[in-house]
N, CA, C and O of each residue as an XYZ file, in Angstrom:
900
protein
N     -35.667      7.580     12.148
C     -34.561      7.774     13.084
C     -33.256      7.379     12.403
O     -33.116      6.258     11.914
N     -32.427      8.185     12.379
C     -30.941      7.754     11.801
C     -29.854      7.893     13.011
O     -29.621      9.040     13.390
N     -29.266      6.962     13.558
C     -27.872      7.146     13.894
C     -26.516      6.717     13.884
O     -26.217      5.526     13.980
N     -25.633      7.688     13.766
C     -24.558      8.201     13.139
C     -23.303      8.343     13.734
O     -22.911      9.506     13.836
N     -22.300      7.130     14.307
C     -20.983      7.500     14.828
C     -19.988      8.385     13.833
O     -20.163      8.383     12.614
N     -19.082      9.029     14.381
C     -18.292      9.652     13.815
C     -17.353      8.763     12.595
O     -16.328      8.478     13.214
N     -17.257      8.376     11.631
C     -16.307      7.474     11.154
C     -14.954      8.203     11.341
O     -14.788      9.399     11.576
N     -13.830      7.032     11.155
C     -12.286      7.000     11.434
C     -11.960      7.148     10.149
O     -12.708      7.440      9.216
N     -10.263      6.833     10.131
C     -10.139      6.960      8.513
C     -10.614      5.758      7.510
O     -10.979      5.624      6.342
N     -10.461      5.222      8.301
C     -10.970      3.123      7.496
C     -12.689      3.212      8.160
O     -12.636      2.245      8.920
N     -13.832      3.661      8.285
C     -14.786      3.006      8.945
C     -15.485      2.080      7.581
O     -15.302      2.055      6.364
N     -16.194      1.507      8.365
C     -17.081      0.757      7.917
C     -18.775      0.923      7.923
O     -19.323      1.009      9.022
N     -19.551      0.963      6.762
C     -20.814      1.225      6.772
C     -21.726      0.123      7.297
O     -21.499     -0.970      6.778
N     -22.725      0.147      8.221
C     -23.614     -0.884      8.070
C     -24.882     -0.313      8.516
O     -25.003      0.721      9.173
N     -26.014     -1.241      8.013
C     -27.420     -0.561      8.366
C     -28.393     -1.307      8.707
O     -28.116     -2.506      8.672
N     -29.244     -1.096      8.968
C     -30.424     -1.967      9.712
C     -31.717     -1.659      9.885
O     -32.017     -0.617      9.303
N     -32.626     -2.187     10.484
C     -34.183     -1.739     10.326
C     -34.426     -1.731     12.333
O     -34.357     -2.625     13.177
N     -34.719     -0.234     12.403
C     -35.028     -0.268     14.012
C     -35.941     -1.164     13.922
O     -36.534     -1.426     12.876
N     -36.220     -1.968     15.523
C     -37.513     -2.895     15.558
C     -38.871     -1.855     15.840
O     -40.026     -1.922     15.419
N     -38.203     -0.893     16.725
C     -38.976      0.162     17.269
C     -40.161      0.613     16.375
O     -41.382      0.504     16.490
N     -39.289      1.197     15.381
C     -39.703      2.208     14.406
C     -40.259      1.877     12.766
O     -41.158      2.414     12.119
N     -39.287      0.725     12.405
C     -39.246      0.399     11.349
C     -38.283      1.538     10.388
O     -38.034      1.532      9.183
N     -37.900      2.432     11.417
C     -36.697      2.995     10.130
C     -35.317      2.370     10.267
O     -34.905      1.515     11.051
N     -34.509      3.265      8.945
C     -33.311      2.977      8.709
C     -32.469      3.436      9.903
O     -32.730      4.540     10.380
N     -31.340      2.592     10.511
C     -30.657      2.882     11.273
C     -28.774      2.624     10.673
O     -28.112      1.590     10.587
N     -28.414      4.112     10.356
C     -26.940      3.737      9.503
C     -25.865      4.046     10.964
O     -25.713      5.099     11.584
N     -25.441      3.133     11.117
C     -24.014      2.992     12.243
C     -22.012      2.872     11.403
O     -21.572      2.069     10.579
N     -21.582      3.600     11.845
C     -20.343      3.794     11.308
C     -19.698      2.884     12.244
O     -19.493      3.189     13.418
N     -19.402      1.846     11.761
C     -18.702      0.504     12.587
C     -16.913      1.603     12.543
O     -16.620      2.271     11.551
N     -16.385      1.560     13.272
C     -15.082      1.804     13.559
C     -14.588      1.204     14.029
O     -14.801      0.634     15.099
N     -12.801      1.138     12.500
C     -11.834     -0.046     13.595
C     -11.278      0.507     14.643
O     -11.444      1.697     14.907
N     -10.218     -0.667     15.692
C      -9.702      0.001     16.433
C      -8.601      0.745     15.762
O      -8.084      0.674     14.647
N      -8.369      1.675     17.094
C      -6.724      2.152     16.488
C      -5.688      1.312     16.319
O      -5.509      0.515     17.240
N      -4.757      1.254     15.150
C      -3.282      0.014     15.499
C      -2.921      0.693     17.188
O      -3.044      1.756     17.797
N      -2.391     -0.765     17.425
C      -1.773     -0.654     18.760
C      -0.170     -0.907     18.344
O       0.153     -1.993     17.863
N       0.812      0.150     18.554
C       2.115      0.084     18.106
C       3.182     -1.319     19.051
O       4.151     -1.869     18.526
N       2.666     -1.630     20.482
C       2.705     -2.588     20.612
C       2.708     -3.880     20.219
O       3.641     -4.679     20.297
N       0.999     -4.142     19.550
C       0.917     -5.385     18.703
C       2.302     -5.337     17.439
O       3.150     -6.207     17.241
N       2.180     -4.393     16.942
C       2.966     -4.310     15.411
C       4.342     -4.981     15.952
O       4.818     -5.992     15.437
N       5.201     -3.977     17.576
C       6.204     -4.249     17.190
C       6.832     -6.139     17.821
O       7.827     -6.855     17.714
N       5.308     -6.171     18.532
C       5.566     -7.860     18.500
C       5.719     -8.730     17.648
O       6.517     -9.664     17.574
N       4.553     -8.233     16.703
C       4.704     -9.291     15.031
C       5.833     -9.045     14.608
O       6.384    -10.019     14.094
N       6.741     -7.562     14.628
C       8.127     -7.803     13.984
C       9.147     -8.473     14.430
O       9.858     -9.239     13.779
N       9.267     -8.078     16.009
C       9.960     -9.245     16.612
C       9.729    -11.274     16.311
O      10.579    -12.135     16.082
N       8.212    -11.370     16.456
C       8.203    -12.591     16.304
C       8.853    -12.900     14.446
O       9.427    -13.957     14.188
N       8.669    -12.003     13.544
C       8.837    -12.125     12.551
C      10.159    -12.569     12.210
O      10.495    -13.545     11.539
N      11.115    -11.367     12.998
C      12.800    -11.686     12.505
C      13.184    -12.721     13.462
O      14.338    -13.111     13.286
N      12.354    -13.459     14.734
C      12.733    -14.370     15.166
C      12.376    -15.433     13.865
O      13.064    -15.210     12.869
N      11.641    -16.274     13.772
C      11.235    -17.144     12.640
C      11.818    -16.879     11.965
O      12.909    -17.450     11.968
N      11.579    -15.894     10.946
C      12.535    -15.552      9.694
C      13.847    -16.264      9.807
O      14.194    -17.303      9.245
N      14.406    -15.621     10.513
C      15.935    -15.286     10.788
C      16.219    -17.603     10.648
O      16.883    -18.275      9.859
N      15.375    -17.978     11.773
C      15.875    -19.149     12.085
C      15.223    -20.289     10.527
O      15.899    -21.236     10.125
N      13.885    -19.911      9.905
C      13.304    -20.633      9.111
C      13.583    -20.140      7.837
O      13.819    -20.976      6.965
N      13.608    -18.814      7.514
C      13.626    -18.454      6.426
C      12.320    -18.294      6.031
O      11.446    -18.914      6.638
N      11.945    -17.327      4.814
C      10.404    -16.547      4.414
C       9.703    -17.742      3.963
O       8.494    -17.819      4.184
N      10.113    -18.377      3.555
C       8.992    -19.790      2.955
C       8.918    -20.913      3.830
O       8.349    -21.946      3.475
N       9.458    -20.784      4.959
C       9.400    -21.797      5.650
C       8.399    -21.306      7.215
O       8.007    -22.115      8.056
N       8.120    -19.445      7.261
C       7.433    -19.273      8.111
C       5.719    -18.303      7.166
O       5.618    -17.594      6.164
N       4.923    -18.720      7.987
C       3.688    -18.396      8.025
C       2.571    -17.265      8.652
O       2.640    -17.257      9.881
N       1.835    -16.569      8.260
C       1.203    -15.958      9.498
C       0.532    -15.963     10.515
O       0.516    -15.177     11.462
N      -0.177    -17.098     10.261
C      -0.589    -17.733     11.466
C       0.676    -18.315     12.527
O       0.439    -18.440     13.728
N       2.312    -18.721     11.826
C       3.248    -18.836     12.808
C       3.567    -17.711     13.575
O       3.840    -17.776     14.773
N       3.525    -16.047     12.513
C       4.394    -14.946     13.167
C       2.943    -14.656     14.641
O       3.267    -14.186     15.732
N       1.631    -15.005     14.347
C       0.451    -14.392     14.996
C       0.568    -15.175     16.231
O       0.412    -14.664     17.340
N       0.881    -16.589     16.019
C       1.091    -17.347     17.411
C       1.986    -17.110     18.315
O       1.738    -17.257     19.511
N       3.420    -16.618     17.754
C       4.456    -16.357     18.408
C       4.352    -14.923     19.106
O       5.133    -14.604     20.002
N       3.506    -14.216     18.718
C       3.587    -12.647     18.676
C       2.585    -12.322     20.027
O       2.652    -11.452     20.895
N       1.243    -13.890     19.686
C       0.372    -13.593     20.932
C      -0.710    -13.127     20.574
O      -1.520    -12.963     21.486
N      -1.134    -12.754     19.215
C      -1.955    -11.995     18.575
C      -3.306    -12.715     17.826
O      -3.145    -13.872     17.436
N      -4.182    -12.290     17.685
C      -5.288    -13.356     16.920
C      -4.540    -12.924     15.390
O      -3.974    -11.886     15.047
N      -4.841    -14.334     14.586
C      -4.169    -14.110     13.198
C      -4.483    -12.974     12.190
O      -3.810    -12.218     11.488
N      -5.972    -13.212     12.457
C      -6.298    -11.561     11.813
C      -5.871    -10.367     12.249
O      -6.343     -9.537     11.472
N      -5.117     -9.739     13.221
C      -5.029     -8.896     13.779
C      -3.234     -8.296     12.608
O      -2.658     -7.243     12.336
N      -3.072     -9.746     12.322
C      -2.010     -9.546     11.151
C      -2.397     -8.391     10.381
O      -1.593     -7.477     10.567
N      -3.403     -8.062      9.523
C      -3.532     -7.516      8.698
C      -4.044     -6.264      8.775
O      -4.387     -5.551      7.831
N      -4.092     -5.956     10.253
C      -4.094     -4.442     10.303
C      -3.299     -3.521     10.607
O      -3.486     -2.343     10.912
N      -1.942     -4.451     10.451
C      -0.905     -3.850     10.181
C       0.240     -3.690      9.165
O       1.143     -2.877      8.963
N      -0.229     -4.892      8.589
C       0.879     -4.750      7.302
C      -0.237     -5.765      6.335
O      -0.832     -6.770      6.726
N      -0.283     -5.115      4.945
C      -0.639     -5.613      3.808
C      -0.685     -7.010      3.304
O      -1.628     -7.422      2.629
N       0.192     -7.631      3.590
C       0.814     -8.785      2.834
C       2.147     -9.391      3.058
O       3.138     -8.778      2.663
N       2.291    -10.723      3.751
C       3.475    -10.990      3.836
C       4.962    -10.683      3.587
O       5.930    -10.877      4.322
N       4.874    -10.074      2.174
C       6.085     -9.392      1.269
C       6.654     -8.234      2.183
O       7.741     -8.059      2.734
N       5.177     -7.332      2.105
C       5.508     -6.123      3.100
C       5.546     -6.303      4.328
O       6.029     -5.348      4.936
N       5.074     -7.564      5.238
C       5.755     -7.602      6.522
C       7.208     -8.067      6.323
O       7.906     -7.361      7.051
N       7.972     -8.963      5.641
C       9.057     -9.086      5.073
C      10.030     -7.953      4.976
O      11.184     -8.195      5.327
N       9.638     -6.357      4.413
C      10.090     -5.554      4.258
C      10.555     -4.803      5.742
O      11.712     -4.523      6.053
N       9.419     -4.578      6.497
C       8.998     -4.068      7.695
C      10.599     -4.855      8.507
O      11.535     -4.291      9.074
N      10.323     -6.495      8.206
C      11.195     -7.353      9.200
C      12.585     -6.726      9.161
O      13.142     -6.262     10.156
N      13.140     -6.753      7.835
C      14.811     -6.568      7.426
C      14.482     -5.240      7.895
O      14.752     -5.389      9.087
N      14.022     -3.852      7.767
C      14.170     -2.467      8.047
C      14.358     -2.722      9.539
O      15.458     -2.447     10.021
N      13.199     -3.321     10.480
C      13.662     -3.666     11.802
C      15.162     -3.871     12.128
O      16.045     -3.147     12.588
N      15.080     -5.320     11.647
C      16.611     -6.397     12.047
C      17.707     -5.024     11.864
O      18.169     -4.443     12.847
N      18.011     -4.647     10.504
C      19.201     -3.505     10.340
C      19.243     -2.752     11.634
O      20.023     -3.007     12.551
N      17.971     -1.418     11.631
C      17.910     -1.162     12.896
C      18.583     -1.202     14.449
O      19.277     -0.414     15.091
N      17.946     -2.689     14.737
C      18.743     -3.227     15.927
C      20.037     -3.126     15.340
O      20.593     -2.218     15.957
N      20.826     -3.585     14.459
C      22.048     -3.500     14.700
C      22.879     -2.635     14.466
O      24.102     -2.671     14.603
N      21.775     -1.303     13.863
C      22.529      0.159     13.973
C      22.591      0.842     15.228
O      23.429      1.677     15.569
N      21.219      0.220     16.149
C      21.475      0.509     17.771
C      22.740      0.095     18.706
O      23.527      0.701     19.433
N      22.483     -1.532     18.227
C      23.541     -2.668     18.939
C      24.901     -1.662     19.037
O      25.375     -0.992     19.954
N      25.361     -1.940     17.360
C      26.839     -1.508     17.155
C      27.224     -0.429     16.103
O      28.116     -0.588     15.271
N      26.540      0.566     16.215
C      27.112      1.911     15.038
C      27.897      2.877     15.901
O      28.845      3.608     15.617
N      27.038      2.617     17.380
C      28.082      3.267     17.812
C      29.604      3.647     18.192
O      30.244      4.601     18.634
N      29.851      1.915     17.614
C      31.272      1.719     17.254
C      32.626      2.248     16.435
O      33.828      2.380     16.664
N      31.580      2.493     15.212
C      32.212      2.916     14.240
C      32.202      4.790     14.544
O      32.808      5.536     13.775
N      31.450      5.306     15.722
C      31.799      6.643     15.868
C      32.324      7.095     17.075
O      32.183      8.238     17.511
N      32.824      6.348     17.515
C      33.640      6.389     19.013
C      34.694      7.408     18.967
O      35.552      7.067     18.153
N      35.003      8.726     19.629
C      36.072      9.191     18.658
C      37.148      8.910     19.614
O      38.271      9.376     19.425
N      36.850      8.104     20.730
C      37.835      7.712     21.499
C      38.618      6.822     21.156
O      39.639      6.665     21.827
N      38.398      6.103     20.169
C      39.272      4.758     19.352
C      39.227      5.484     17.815
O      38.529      6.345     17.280
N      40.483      4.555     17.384
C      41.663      5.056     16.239
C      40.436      4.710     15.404
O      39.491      4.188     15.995
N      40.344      4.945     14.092
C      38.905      4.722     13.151
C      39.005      3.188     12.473
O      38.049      2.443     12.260
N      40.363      2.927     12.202
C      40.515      1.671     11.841
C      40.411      0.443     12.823
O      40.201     -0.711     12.452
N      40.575      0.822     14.037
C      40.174     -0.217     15.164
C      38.955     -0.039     14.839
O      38.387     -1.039     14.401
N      38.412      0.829     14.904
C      36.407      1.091     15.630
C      36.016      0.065     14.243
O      35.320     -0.831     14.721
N      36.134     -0.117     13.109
C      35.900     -1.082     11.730
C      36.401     -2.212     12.530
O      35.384     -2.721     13.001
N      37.409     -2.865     12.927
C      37.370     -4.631     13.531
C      36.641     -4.627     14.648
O      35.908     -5.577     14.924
N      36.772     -3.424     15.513
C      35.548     -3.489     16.680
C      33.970     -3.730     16.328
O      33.126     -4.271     17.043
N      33.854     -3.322     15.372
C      32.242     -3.304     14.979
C      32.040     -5.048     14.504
O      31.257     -5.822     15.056
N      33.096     -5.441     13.184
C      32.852     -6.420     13.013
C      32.956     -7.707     13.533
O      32.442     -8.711     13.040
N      33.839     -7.636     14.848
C      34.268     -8.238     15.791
C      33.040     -8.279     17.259
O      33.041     -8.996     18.260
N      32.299     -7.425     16.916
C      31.026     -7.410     18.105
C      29.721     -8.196     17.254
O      28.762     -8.711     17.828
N      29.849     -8.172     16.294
C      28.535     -8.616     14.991
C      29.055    -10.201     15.156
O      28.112    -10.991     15.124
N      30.263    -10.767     15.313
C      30.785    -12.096     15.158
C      30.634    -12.551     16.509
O      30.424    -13.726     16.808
N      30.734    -11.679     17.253
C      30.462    -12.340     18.875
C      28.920    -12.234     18.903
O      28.335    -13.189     19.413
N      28.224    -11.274     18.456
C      27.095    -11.645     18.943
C      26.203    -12.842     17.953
O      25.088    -13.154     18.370
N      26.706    -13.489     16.662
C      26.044    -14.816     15.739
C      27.236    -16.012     16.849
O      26.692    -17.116     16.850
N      27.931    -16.037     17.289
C      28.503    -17.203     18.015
C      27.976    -16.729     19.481
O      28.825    -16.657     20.369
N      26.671    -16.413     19.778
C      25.956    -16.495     20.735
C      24.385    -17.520     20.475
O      23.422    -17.994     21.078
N      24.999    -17.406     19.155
C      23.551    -18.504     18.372
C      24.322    -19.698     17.353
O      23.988    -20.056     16.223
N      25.541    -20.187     18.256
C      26.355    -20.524     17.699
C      26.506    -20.401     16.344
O      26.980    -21.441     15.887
N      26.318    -19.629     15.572
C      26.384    -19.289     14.322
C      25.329    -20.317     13.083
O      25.556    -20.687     11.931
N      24.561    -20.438     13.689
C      23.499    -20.992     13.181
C      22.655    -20.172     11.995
O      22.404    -20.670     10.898
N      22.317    -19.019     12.348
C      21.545    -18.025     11.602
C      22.021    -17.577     10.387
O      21.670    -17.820      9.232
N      23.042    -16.751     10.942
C      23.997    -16.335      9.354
C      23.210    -14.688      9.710
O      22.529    -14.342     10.676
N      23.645    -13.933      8.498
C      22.758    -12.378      8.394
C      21.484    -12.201      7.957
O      21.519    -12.248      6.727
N      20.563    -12.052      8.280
C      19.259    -11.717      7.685
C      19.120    -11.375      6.511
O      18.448    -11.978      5.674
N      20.024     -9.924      6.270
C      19.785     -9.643      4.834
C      20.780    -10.477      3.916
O      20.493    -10.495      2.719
N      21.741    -11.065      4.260
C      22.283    -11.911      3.248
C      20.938    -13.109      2.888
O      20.569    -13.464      1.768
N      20.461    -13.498      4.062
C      19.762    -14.586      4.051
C      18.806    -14.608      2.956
O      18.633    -15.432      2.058
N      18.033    -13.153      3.329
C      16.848    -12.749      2.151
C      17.559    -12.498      1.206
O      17.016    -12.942      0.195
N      18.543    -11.993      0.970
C      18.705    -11.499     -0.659
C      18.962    -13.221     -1.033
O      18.469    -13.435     -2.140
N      19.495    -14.314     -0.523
C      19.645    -15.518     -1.355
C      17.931    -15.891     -1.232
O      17.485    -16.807     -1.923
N      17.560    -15.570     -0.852
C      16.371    -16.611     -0.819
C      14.862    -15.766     -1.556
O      13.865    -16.393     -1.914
N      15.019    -14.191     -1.659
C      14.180    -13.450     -2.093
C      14.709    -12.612     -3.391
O      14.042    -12.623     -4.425
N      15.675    -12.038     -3.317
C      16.120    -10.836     -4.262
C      15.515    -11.276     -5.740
O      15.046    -10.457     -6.531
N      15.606    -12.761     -5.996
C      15.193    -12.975     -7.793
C      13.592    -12.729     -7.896
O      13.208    -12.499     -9.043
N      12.833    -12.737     -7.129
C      11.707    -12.993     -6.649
C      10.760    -12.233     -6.660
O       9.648    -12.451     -7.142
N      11.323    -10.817     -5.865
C      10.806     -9.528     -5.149
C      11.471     -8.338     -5.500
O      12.543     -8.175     -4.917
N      11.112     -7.420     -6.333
C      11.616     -6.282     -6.703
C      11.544     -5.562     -5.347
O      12.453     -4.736     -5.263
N      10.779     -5.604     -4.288
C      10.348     -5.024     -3.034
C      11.084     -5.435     -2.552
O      11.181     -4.509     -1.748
N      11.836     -6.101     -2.247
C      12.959     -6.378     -0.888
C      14.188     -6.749     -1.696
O      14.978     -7.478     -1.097
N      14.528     -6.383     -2.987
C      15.296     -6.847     -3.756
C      15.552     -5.253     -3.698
O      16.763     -5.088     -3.844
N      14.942     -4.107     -3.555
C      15.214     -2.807     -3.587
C      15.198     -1.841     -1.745
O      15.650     -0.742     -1.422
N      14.530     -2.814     -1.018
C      14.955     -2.599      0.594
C      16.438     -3.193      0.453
O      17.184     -2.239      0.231
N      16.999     -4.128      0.486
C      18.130     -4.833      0.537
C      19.145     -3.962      0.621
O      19.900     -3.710      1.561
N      19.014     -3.106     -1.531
C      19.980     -2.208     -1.346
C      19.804     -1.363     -0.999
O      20.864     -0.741     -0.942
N      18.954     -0.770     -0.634
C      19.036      0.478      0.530
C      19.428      0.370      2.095
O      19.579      1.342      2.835
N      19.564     -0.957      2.461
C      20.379     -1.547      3.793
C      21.456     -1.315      3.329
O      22.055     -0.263      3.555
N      21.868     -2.185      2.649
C      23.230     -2.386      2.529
C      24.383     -1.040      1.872
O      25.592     -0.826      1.779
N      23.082     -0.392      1.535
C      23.504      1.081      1.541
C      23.614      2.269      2.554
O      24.090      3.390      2.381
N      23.299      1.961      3.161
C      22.980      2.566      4.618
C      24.129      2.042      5.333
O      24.870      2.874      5.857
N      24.383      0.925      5.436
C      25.786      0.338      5.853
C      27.044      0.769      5.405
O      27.905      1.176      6.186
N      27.172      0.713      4.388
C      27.836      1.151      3.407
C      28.451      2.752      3.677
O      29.636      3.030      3.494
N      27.672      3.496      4.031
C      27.907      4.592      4.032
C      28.067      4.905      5.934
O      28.345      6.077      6.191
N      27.961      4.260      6.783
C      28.264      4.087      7.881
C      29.749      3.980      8.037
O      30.589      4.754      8.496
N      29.834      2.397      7.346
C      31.698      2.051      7.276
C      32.194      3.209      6.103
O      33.403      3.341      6.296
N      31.932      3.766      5.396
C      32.607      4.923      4.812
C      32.895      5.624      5.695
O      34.119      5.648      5.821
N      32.075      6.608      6.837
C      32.233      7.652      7.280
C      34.000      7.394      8.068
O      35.065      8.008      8.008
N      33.531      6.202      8.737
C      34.718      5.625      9.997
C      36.238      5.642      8.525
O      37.216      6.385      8.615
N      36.051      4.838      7.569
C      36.761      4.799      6.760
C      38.153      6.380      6.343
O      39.367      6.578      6.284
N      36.535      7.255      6.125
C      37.298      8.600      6.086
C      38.166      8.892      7.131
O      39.363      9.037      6.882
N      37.728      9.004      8.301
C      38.446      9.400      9.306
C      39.910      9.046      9.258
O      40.837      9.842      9.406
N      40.042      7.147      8.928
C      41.169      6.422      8.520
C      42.159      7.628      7.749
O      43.149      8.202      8.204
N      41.533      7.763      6.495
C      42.345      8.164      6.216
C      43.145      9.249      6.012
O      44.171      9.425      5.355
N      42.330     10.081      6.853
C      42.597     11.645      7.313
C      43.773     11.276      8.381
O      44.809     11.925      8.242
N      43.741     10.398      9.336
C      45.005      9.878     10.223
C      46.081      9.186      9.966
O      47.011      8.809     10.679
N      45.748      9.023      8.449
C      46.975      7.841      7.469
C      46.533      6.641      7.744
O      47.374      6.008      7.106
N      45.810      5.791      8.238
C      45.430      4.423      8.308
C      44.887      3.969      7.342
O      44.560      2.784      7.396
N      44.593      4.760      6.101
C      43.766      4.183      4.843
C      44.644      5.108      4.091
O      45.091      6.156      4.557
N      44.847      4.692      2.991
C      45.878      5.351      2.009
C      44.773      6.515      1.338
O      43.565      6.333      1.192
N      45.324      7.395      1.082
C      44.466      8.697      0.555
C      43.756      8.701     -0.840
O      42.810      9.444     -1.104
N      44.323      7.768     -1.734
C      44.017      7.699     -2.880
C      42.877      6.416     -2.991
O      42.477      6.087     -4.108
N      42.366      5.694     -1.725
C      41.014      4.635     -1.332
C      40.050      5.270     -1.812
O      39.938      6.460     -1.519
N      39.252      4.740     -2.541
C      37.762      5.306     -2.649
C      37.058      4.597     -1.503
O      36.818      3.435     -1.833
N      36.564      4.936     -0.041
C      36.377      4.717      0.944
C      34.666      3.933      0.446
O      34.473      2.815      0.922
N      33.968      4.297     -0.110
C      32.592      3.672     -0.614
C      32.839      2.552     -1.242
O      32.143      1.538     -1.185
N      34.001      2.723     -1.963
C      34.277      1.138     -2.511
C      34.717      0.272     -1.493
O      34.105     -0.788     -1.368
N      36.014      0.610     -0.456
C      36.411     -0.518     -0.185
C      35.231     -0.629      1.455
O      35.228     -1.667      2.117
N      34.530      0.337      1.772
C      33.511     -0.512      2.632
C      32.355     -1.534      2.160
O      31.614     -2.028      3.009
N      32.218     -1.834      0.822
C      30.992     -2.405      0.246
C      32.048     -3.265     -0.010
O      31.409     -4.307     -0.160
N      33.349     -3.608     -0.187
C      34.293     -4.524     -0.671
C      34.255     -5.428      0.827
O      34.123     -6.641      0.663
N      34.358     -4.954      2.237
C      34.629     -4.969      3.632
C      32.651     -5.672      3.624
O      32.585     -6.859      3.942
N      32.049     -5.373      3.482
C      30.849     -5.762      3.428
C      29.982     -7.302      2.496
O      29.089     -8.087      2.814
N      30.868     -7.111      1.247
C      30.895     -8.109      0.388
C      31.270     -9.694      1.254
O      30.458    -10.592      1.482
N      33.040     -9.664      1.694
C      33.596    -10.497      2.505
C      33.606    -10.488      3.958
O      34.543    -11.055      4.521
N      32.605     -9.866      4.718
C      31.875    -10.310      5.451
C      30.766    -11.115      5.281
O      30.500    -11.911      6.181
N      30.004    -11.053      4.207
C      28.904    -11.758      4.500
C      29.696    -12.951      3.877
O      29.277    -13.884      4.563
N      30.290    -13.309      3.286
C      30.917    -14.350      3.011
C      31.253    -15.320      3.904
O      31.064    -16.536      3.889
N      31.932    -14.386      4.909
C      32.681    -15.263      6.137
C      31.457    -15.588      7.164
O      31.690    -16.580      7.856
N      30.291    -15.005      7.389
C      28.958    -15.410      7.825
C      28.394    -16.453      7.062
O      28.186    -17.518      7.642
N      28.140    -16.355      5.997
C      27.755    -17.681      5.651
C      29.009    -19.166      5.691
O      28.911    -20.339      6.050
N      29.929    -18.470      5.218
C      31.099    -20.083      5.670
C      30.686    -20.411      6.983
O      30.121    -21.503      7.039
N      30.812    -19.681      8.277
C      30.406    -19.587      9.565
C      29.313    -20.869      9.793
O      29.373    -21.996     10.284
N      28.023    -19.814      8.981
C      27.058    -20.626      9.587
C      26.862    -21.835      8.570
O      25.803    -22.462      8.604
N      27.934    -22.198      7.603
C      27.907    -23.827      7.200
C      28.664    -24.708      8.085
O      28.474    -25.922      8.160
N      29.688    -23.930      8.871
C      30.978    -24.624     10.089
C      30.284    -24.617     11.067
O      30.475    -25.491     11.913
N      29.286    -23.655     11.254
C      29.140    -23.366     12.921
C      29.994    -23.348     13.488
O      30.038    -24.277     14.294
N      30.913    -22.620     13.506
C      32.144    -22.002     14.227
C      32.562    -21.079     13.297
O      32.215    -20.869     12.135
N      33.623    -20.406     14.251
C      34.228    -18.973     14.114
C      35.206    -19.172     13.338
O      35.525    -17.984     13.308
N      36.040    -19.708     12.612
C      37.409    -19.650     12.010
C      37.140    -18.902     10.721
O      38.132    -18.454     10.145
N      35.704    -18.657     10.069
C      35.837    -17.910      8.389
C      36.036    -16.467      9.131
O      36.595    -15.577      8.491
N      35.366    -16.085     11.144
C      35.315    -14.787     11.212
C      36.945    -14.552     11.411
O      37.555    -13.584     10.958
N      37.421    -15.442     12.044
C      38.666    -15.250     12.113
C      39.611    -14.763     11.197
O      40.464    -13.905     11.424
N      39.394    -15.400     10.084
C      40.116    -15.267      9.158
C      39.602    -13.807      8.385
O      40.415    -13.029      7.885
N      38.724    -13.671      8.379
C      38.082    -12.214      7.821
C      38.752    -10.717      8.862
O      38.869     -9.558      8.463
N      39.020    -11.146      9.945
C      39.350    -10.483     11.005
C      40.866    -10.346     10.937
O      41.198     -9.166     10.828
N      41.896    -11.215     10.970
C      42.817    -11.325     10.845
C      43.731    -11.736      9.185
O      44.800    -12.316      9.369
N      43.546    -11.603      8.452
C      43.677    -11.593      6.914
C      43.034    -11.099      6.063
O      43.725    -10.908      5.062
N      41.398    -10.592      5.889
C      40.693     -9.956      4.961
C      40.717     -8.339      5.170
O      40.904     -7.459      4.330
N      40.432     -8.227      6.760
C      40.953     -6.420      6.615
C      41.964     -6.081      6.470
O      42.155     -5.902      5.267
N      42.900     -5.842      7.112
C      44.285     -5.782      7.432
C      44.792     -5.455      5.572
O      45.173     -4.376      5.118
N      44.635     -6.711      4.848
C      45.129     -6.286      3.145
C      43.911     -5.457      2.552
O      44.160     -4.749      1.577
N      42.621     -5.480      3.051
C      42.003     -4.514      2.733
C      42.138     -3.107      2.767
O      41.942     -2.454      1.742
N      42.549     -2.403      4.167
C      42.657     -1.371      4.725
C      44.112     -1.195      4.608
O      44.469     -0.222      5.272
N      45.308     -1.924      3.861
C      46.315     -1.672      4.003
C      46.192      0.248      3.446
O      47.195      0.960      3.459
């Protein structure tokens, strides 16, 4: 007697001796399906921890407790810490291309406002955590980039993705004269990007707002002259 579930793409072989019969009995153990649920809890619990501990200071058995999940259930969704790491920052960006990109394409505001509006909503929403956190991906690139060719190469593809966000708004600038015509708009948004994260980390060594201030009121303004 042989019987035979359908295998999945991952099954598993196992076999046995009927008591019945004394024959071979081969069963195709099948995992479950991922549940996109579980996953997007572990990412949430992930960029929570992360964000507040940093990658060496959180665990998987921490992201599995927070998430609600048995710890093994970790690994049927992502490989290896590194690559949940990866997964985390692609998330975090994400949210804040939901939060606030839509800022930078408002065509109801001047293009050079919609650039302090954006960065001015990113500063209100870290002085809702009193500025404790700082940026994620600044965070990882100090604490991973020497480390990890894998998130040392997600990083710049965030920050490239950004990059080319504040360009677009940039152009507009200067199609209306608010950015001088002769700007290479890719440069000075990765320049606008550079001294932001700057003024986030001064931030979250003050815990208070005065580096956003000053980034807000003195760093664009001669930037975008």
């Amino acid at each position: 007697m042989q019987i035979v579930a359908s295998p999945a793409e991952h099954p598993r072989r196992s076999s046995f001796a009927s008591g019945d019969t004394g024959r071979s009995v081969i069963l195709w153990v099948v995992p479950r399906p991922p549940n996109p649920e579980v996953r997007a809890a572990l990412l949430a619990a992930g960029e929570r921890l992360i964000h507040a501990r940093g990658f060496n200071g959180s665990g998987v058995k921490d992201f599995a407790v927070v998430a609600g999940v048995p710890k093994g259930s970790f690994y049927n969704y992502f490989s290896s810490k590194d690559a949940f790491v990866v997964a985390v920052v692609e998330e975090y960006w994400c949210s804040i291309e939901d939060s606030y990109g839509s800022i930078l394409r408002d065509p109801a505001v001047a293009p050079r406002e919609r650039v302090v509006r954006f960065f001015r909503a990113m500063a209100d929403d870290n002085e809702t955590r009193d500025f404790t956190l700082g940026c994620l991906l600044g965070n990882m690139a100090l604490e991973l980039a020497d480390g990890s060719a894998e998130m040392r190469g997600k990083l710049a593809e965030l920050f490239a993705r950004w990059e080319t966000a504040l360009a677009e708004a940039l152009r507009d600038a200067q199609a209306r004269g608010e950015v001088a015509a002769d700007r290479d708009v890719r440069e000075l948004a990765a320049t606008l990007i550079e001294a932001w994260e700057g003024a986030v980390m001064r931030g979250k060594i003050e815990q208070g707002r005065a580096a956003y201030r000053r980034f807000e009121s003195i760093v664009v303004p001669r930037l975008m002259a």
